[in-house]
PDB file as gemmi writes it, atoms N, CA and C in Angstrom:
CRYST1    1.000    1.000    1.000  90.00  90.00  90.00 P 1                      
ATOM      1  N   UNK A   1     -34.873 -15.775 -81.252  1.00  0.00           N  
ATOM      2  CA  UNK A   1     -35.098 -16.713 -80.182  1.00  0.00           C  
ATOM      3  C   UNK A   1     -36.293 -16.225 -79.364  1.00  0.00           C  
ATOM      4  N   UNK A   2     -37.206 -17.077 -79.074  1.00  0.00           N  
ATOM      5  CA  UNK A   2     -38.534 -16.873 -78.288  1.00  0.00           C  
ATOM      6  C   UNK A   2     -38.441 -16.298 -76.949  1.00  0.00           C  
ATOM      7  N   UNK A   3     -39.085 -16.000 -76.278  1.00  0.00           N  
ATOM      8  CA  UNK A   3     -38.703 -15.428 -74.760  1.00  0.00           C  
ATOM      9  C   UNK A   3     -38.795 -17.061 -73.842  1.00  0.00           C  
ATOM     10  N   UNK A   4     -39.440 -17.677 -74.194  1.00  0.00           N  
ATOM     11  CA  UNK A   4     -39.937 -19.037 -73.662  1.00  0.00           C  
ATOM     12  C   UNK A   4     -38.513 -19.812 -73.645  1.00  0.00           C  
ATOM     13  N   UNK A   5     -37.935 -20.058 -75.029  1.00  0.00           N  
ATOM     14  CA  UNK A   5     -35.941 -20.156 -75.051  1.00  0.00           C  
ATOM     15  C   UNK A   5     -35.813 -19.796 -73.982  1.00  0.00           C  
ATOM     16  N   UNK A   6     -35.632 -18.529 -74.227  1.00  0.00           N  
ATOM     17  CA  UNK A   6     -34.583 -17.313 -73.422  1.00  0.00           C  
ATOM     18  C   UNK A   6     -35.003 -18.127 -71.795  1.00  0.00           C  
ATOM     19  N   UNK A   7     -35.954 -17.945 -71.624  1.00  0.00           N  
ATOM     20  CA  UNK A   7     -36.353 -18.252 -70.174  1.00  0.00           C  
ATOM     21  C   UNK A   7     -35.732 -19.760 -69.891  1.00  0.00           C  
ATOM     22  N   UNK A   8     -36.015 -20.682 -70.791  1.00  0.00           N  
ATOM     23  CA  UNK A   8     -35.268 -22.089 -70.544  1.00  0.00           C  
ATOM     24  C   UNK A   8     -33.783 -21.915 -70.307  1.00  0.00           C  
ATOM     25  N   UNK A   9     -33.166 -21.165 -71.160  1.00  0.00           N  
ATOM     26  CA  UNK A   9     -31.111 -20.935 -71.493  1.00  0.00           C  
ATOM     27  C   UNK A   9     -31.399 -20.351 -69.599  1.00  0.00           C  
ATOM     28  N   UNK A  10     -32.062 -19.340 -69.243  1.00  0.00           N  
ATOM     29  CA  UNK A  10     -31.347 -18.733 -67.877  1.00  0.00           C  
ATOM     30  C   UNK A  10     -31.862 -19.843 -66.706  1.00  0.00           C  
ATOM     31  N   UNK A  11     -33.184 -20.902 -67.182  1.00  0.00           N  
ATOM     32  CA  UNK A  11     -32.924 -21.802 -65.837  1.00  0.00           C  
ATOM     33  C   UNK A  11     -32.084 -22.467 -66.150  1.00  0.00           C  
ATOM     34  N   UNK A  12     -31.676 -22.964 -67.213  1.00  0.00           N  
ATOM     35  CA  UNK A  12     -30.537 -23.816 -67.267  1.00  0.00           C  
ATOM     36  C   UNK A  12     -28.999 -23.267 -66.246  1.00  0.00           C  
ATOM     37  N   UNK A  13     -28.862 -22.064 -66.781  1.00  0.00           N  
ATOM     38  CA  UNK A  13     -27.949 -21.154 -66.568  1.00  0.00           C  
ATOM     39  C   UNK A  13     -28.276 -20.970 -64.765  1.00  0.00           C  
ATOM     40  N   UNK A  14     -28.789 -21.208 -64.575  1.00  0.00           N  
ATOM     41  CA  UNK A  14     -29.499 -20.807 -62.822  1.00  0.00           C  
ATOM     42  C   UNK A  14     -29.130 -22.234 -61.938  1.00  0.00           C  
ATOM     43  N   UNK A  15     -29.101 -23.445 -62.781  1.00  0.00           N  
ATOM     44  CA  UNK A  15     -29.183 -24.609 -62.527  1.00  0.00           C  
ATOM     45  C   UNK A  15     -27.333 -24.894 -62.298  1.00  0.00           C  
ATOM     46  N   UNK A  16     -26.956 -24.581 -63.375  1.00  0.00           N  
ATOM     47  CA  UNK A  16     -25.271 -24.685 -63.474  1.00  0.00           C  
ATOM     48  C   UNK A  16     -24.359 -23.646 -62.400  1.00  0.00           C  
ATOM     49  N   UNK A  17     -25.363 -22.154 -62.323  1.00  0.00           N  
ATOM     50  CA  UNK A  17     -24.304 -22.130 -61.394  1.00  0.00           C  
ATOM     51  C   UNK A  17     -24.738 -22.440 -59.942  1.00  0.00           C  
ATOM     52  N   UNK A  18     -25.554 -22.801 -59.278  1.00  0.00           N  
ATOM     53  CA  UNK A  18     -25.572 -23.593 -58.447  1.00  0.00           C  
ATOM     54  C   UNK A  18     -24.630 -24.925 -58.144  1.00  0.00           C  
ATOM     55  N   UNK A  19     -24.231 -25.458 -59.164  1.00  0.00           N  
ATOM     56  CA  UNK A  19     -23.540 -26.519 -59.350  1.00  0.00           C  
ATOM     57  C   UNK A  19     -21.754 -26.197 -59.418  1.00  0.00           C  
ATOM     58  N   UNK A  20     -22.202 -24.963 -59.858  1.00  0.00           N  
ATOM     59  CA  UNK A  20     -20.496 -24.248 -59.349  1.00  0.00           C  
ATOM     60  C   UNK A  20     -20.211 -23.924 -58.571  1.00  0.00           C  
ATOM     61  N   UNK A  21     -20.979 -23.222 -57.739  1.00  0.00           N  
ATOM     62  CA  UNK A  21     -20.990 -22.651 -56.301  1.00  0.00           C  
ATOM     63  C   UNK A  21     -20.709 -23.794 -55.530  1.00  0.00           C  
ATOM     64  N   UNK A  22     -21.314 -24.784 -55.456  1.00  0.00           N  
ATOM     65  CA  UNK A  22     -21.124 -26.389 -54.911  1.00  0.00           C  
ATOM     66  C   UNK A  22     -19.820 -26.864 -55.140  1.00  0.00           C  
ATOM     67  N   UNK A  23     -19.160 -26.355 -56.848  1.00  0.00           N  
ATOM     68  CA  UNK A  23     -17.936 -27.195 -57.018  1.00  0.00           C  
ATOM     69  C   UNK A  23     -16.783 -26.283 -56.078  1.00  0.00           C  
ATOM     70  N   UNK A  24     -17.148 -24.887 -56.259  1.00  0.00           N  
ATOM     71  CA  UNK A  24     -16.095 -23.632 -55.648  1.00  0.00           C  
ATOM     72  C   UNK A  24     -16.096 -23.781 -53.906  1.00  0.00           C  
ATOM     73  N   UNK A  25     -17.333 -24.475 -53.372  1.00  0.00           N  
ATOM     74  CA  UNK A  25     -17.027 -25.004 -52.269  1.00  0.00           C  
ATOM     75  C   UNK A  25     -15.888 -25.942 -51.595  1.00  0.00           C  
ATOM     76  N   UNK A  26     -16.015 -26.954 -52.555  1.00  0.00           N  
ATOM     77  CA  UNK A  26     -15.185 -27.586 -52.107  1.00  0.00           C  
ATOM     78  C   UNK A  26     -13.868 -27.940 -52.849  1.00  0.00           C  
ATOM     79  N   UNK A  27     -13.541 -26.854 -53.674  1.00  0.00           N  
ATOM     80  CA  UNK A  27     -12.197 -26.780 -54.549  1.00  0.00           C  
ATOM     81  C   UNK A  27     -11.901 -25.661 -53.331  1.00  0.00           C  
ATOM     82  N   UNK A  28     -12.402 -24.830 -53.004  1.00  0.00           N  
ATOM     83  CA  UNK A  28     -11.954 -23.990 -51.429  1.00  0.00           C  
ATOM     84  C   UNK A  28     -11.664 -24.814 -50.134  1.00  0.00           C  
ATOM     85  N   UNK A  29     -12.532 -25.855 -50.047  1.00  0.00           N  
ATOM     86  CA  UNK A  29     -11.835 -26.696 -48.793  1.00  0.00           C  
ATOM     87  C   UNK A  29     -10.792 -27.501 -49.291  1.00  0.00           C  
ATOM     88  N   UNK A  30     -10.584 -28.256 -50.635  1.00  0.00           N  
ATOM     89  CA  UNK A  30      -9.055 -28.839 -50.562  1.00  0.00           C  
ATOM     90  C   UNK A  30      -7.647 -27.515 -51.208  1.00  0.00           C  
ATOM     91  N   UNK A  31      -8.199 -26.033 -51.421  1.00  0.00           N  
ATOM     92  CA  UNK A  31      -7.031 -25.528 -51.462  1.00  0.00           C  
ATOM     93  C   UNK A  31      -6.638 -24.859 -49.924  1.00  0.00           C  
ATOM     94  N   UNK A  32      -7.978 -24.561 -48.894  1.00  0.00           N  
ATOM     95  CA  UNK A  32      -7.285 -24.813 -47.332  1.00  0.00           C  
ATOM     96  C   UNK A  32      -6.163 -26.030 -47.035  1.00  0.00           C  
ATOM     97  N   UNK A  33      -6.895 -27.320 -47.308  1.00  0.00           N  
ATOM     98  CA  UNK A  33      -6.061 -28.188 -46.967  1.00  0.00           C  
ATOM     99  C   UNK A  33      -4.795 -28.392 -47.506  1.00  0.00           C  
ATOM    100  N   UNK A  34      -4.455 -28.024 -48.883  1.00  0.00           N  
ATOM    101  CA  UNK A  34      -3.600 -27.872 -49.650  1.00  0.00           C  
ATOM    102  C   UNK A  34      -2.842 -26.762 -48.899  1.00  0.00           C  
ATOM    103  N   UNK A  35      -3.118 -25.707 -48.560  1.00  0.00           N  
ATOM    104  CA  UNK A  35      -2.054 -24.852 -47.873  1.00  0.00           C  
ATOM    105  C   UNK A  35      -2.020 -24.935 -46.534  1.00  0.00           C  
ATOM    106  N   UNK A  36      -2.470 -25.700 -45.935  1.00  0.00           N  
ATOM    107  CA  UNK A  36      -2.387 -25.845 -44.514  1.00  0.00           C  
ATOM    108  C   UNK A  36      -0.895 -27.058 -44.840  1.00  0.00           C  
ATOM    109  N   UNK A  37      -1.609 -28.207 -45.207  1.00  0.00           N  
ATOM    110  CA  UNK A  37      -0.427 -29.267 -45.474  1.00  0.00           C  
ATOM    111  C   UNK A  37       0.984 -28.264 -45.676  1.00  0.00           C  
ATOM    112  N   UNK A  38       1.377 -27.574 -46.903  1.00  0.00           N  
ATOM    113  CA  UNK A  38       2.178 -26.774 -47.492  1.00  0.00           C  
ATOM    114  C   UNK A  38       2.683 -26.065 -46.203  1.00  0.00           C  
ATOM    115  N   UNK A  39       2.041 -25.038 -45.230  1.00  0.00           N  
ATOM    116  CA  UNK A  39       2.932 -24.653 -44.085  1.00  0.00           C  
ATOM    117  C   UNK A  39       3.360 -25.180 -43.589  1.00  0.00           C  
ATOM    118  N   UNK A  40       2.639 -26.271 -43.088  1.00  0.00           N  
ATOM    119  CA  UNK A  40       3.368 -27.479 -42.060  1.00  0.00           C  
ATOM    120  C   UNK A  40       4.626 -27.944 -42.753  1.00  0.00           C  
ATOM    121  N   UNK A  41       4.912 -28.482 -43.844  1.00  0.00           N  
ATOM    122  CA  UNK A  41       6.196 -28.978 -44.475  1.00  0.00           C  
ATOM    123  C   UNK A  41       6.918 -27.575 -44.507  1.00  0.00           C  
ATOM    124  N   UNK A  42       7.020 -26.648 -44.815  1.00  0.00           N  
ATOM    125  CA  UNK A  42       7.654 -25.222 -44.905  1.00  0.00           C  
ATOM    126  C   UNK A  42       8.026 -25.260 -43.627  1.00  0.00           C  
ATOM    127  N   UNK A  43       7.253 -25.021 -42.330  1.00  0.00           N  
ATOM    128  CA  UNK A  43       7.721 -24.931 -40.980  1.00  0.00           C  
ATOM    129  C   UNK A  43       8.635 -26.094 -40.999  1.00  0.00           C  
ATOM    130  N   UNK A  44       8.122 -27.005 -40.440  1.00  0.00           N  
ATOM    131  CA  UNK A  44       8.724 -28.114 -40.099  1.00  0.00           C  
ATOM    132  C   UNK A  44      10.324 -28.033 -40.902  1.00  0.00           C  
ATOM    133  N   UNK A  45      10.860 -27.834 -42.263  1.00  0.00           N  
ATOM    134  CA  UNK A  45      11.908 -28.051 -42.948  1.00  0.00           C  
ATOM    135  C   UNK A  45      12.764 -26.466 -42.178  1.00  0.00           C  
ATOM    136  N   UNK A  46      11.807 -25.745 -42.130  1.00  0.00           N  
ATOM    137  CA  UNK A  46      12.531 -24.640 -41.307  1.00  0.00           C  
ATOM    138  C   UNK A  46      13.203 -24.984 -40.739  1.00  0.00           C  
ATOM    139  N   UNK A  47      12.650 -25.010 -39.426  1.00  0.00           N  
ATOM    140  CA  UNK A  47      13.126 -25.196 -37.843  1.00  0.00           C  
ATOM    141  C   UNK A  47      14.221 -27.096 -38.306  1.00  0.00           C  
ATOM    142  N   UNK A  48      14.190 -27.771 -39.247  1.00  0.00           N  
ATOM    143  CA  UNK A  48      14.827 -28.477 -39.238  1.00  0.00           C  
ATOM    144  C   UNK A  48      16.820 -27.736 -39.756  1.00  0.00           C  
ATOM    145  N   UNK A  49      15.955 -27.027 -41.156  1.00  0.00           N  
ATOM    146  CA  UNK A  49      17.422 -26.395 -41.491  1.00  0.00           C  
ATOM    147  C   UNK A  49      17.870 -25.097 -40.365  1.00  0.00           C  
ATOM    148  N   UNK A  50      17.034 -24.961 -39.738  1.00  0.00           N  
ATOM    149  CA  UNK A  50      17.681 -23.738 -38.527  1.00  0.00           C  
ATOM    150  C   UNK A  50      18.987 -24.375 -37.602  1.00  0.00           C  
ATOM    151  N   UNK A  51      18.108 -25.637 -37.177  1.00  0.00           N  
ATOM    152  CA  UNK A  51      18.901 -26.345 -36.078  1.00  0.00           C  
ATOM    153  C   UNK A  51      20.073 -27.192 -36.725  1.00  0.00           C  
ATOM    154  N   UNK A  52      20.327 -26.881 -37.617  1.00  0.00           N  
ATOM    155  CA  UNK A  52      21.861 -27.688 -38.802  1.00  0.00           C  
ATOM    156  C   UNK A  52      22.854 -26.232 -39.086  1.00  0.00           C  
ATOM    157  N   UNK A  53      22.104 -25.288 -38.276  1.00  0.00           N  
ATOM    158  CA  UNK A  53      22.740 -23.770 -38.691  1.00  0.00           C  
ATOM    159  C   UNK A  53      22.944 -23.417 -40.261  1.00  0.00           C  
ATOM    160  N   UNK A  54      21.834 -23.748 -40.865  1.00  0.00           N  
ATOM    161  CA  UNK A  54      21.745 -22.895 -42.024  1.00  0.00           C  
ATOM    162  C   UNK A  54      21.267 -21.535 -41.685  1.00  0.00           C  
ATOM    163  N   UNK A  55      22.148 -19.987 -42.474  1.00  0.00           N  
ATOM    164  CA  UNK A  55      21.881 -19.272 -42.492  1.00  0.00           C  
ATOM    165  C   UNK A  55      20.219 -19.063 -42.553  1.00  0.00           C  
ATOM    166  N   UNK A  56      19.457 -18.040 -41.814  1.00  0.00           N  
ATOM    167  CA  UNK A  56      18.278 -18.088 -42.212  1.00  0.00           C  
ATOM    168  C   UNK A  56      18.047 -16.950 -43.508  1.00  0.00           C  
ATOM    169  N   UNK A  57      18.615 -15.979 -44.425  1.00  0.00           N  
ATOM    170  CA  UNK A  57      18.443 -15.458 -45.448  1.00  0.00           C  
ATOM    171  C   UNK A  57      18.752 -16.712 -46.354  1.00  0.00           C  
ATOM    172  N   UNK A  58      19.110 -17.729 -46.444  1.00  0.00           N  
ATOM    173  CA  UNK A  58      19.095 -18.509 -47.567  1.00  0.00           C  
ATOM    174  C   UNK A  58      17.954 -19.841 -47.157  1.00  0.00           C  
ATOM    175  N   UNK A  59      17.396 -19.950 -45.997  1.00  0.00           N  
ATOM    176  CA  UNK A  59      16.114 -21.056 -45.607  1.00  0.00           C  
ATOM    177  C   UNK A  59      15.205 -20.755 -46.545  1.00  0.00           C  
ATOM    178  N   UNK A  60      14.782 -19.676 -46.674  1.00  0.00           N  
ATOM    179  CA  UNK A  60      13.274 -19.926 -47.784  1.00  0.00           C  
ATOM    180  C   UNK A  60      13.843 -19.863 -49.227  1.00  0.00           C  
ATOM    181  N   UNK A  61      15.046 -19.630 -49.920  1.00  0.00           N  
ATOM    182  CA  UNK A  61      15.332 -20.143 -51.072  1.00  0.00           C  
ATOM    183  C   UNK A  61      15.997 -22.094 -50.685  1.00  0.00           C  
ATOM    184  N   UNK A  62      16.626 -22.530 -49.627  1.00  0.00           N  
ATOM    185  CA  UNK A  62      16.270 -24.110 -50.002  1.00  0.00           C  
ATOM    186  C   UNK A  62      14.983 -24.715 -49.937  1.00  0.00           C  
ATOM    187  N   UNK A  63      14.287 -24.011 -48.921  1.00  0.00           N  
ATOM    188  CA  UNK A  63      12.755 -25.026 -48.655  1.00  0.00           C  
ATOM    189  C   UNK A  63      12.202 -25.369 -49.660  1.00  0.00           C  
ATOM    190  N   UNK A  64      12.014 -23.993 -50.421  1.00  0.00           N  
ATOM    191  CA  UNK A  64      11.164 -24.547 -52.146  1.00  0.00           C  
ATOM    192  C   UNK A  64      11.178 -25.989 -52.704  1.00  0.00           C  
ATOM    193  N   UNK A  65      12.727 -26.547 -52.565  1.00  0.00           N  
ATOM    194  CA  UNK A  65      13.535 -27.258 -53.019  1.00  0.00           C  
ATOM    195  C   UNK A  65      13.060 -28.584 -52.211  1.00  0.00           C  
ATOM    196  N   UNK A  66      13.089 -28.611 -51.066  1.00  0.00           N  
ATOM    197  CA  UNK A  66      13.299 -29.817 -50.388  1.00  0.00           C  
ATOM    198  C   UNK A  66      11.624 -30.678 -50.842  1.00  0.00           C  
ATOM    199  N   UNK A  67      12.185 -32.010 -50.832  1.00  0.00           N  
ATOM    200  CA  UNK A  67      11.863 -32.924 -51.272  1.00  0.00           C  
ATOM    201  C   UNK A  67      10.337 -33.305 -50.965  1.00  0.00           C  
ATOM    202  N   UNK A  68      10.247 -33.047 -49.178  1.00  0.00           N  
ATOM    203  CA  UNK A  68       9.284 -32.580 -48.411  1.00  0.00           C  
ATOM    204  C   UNK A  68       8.565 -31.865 -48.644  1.00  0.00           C  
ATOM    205  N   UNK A  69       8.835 -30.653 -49.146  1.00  0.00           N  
ATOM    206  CA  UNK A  69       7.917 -29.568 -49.333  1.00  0.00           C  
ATOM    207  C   UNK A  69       7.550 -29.378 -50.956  1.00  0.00           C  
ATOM    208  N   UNK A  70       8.306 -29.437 -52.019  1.00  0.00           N  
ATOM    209  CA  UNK A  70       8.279 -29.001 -53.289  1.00  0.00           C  
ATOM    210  C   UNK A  70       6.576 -29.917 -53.544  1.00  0.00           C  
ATOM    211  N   UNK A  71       6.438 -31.356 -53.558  1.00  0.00           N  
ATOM    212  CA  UNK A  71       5.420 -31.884 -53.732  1.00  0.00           C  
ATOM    213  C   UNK A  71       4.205 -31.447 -53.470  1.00  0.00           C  
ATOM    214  N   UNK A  72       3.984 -30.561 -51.899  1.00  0.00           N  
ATOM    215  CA  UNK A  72       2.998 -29.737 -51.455  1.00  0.00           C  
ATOM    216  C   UNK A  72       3.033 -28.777 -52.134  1.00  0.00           C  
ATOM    217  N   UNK A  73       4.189 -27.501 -52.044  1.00  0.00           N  
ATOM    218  CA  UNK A  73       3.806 -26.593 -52.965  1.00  0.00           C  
ATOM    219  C   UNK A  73       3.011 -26.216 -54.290  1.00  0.00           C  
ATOM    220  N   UNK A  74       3.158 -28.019 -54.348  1.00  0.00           N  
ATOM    221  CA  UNK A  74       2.638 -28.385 -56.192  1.00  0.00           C  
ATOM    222  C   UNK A  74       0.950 -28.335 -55.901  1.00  0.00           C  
ATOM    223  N   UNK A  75       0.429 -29.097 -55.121  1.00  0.00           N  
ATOM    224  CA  UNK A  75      -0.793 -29.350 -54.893  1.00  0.00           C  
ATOM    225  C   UNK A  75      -1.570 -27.781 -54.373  1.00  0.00           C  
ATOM    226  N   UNK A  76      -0.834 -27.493 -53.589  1.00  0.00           N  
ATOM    227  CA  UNK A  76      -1.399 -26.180 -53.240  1.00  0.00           C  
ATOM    228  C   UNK A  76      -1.662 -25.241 -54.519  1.00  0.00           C  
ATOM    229  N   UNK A  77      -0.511 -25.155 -54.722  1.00  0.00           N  
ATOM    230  CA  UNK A  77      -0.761 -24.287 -56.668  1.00  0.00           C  
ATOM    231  C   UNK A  77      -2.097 -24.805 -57.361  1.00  0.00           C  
ATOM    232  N   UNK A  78      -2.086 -26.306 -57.517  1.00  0.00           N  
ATOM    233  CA  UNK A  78      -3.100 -26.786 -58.441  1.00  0.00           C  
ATOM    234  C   UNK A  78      -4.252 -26.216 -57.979  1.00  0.00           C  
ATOM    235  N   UNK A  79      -4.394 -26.850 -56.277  1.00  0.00           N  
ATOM    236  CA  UNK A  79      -5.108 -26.570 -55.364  1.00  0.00           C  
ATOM    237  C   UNK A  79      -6.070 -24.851 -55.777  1.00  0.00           C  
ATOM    238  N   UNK A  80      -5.278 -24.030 -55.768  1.00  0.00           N  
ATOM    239  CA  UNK A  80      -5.285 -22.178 -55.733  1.00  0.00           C  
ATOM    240  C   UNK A  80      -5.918 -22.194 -57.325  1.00  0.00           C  
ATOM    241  N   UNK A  81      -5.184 -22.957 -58.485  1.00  0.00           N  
ATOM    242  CA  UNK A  81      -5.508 -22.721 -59.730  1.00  0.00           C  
ATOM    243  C   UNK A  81      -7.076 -23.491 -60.021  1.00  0.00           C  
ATOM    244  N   UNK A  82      -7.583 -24.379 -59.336  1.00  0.00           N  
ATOM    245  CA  UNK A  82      -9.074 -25.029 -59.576  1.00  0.00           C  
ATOM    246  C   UNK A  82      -9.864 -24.006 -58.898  1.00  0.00           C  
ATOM    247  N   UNK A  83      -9.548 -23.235 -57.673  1.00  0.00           N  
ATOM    248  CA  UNK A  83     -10.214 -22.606 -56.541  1.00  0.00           C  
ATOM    249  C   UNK A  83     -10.415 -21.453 -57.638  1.00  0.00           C  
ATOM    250  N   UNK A  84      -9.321 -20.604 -58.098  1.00  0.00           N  
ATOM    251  CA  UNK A  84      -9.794 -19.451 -58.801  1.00  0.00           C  
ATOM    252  C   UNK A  84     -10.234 -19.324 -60.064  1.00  0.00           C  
ATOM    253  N   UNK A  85      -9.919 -20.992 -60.991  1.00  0.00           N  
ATOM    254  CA  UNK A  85     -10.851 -20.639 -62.486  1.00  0.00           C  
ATOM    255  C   UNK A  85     -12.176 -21.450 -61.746  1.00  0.00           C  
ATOM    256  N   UNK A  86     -12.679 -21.828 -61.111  1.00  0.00           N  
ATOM    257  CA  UNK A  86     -14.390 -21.922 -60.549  1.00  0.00           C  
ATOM    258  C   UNK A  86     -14.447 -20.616 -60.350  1.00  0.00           C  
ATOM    259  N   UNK A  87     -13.705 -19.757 -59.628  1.00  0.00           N  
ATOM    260  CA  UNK A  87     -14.420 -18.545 -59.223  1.00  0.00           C  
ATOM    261  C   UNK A  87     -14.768 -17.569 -60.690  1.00  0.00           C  
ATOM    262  N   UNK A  88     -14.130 -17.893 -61.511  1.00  0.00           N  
ATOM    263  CA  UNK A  88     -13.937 -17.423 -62.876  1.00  0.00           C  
ATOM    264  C   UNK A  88     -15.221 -18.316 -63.458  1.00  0.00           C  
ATOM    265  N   UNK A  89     -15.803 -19.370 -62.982  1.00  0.00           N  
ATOM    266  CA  UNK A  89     -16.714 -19.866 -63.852  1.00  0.00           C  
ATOM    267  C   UNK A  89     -18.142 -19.297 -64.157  1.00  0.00           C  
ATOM    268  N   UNK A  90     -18.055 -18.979 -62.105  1.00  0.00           N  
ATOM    269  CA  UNK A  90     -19.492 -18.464 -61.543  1.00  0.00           C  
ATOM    270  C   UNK A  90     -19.264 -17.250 -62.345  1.00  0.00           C  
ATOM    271  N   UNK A  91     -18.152 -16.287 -62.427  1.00  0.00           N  
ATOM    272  CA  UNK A  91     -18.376 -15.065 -62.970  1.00  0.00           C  
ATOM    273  C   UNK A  91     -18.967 -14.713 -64.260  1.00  0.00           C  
ATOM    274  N   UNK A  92     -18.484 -15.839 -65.234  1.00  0.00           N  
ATOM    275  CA  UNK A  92     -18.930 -16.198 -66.610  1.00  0.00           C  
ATOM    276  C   UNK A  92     -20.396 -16.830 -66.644  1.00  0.00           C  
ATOM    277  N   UNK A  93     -20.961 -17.455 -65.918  1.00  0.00           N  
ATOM    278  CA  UNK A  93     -22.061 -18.004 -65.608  1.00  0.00           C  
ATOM    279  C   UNK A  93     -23.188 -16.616 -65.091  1.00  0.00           C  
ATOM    280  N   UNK A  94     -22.754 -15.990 -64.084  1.00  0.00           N  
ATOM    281  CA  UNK A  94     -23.263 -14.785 -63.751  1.00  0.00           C  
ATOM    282  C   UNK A  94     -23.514 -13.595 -65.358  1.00  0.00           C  
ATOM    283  N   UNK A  95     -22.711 -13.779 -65.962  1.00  0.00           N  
ATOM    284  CA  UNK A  95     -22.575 -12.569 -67.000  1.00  0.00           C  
ATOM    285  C   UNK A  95     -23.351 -12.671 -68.049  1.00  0.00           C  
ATOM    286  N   UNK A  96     -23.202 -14.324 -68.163  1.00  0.00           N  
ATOM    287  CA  UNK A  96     -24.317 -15.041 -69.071  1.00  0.00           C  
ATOM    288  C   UNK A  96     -25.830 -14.636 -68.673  1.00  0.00           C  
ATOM    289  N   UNK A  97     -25.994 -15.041 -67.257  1.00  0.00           N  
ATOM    290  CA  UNK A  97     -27.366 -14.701 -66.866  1.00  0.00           C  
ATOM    291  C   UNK A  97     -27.843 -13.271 -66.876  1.00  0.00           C  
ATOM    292  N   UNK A  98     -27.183 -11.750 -66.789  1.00  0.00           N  
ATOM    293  CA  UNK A  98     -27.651 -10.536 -66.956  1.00  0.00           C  
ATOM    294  C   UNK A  98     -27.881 -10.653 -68.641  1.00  0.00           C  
ATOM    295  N   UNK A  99     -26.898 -11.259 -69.438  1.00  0.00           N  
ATOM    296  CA  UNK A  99     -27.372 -11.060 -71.112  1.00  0.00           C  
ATOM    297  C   UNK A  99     -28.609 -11.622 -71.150  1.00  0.00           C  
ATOM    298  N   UNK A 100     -29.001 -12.577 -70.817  1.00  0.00           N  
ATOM    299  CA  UNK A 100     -30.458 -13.408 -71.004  1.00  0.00           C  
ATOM    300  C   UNK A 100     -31.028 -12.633 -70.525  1.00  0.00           C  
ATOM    301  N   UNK A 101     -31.115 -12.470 -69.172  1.00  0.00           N  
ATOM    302  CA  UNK A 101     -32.339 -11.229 -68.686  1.00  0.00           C  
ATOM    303  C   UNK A 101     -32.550  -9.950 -69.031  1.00  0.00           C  
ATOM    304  N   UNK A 102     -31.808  -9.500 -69.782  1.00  0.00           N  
ATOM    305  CA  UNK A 102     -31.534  -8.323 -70.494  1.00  0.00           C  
ATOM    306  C   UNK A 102     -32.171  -8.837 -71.855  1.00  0.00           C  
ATOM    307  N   UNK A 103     -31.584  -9.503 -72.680  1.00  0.00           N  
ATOM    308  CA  UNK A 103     -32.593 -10.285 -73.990  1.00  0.00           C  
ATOM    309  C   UNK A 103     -33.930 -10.541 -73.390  1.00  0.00           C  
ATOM    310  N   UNK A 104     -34.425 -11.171 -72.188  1.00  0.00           N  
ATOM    311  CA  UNK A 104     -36.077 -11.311 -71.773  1.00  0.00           C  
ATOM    312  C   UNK A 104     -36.422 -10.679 -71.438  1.00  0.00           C  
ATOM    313  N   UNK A 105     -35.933  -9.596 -70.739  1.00  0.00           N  
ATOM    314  CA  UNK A 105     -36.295  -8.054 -70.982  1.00  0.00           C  
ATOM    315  C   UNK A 105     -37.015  -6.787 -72.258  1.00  0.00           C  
ATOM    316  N   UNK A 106     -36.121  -7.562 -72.840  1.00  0.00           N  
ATOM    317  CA  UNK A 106     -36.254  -6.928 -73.888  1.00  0.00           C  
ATOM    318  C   UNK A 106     -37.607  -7.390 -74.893  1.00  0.00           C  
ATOM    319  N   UNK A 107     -37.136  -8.752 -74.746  1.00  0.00           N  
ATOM    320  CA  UNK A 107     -38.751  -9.770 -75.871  1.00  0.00           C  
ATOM    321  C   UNK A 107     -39.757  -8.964 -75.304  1.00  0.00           C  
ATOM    322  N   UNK A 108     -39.994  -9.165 -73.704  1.00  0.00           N  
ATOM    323  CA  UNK A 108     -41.286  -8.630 -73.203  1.00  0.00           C  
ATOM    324  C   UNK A 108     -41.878  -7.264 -72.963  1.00  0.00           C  
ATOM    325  N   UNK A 109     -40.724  -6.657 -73.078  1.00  0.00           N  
ATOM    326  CA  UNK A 109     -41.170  -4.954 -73.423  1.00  0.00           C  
ATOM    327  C   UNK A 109     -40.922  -4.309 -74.792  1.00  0.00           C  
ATOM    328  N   UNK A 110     -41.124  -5.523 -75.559  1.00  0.00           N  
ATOM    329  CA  UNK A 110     -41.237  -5.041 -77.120  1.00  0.00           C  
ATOM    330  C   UNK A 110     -40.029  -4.384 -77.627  1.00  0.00           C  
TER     331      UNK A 110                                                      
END                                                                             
């Protein structure tokens, strides 16, 4: 492969992760919102099962459960799982770009 390639694959590669960094932005602002939502239903079902005198060693094994909250928990997860394979993308994207510059490195110092 030519160095002229090589040099095209890492702007390409320069181009994409910019475009990840952009996506990891805002897969980070809806897994805030995703766990912000998620406390609020957690609290809120709290202080609801407190005041019915449920024991509080058994409140955070029903909350999971309640109807209210289980749906958030879900989004938040998804939420956490898009947030950290982007962060996994840039890393792969990053690793890509030292091999190329390391290969155009190399073309140009023979």
């Amino acid at each position: 492969m030519s160095g002229v390639e090589l040099i095209n694959q890492l702007n390409d590669l320069s181009v994409k992760l910019r475009e990840s960094v952009s996506y990891m932005r805002r897969a980070g602002e809806n897994y805030a919102r995703a766990q912000n939502a998620y406390k609020i239903a957690v609290n809120q079902e709290f202080l609801q099962l407190r005041a019915e005198g449920t024991p509080v060693t058994m409140i955070s094994k029903i909350v999971a459960g309640q109807p209210e909250v289980a749906p958030k928990m879900l989004e938040r997860d998804i939420a956490e799982t898009l947030y950290k394979t982007a962060q996994e993308n840039i890393q792969a994207i990053k690793l890509q770009m030292r091999i190329l510059e390391n290969q155009i490195d190399r073309e140009y110092r023979g």
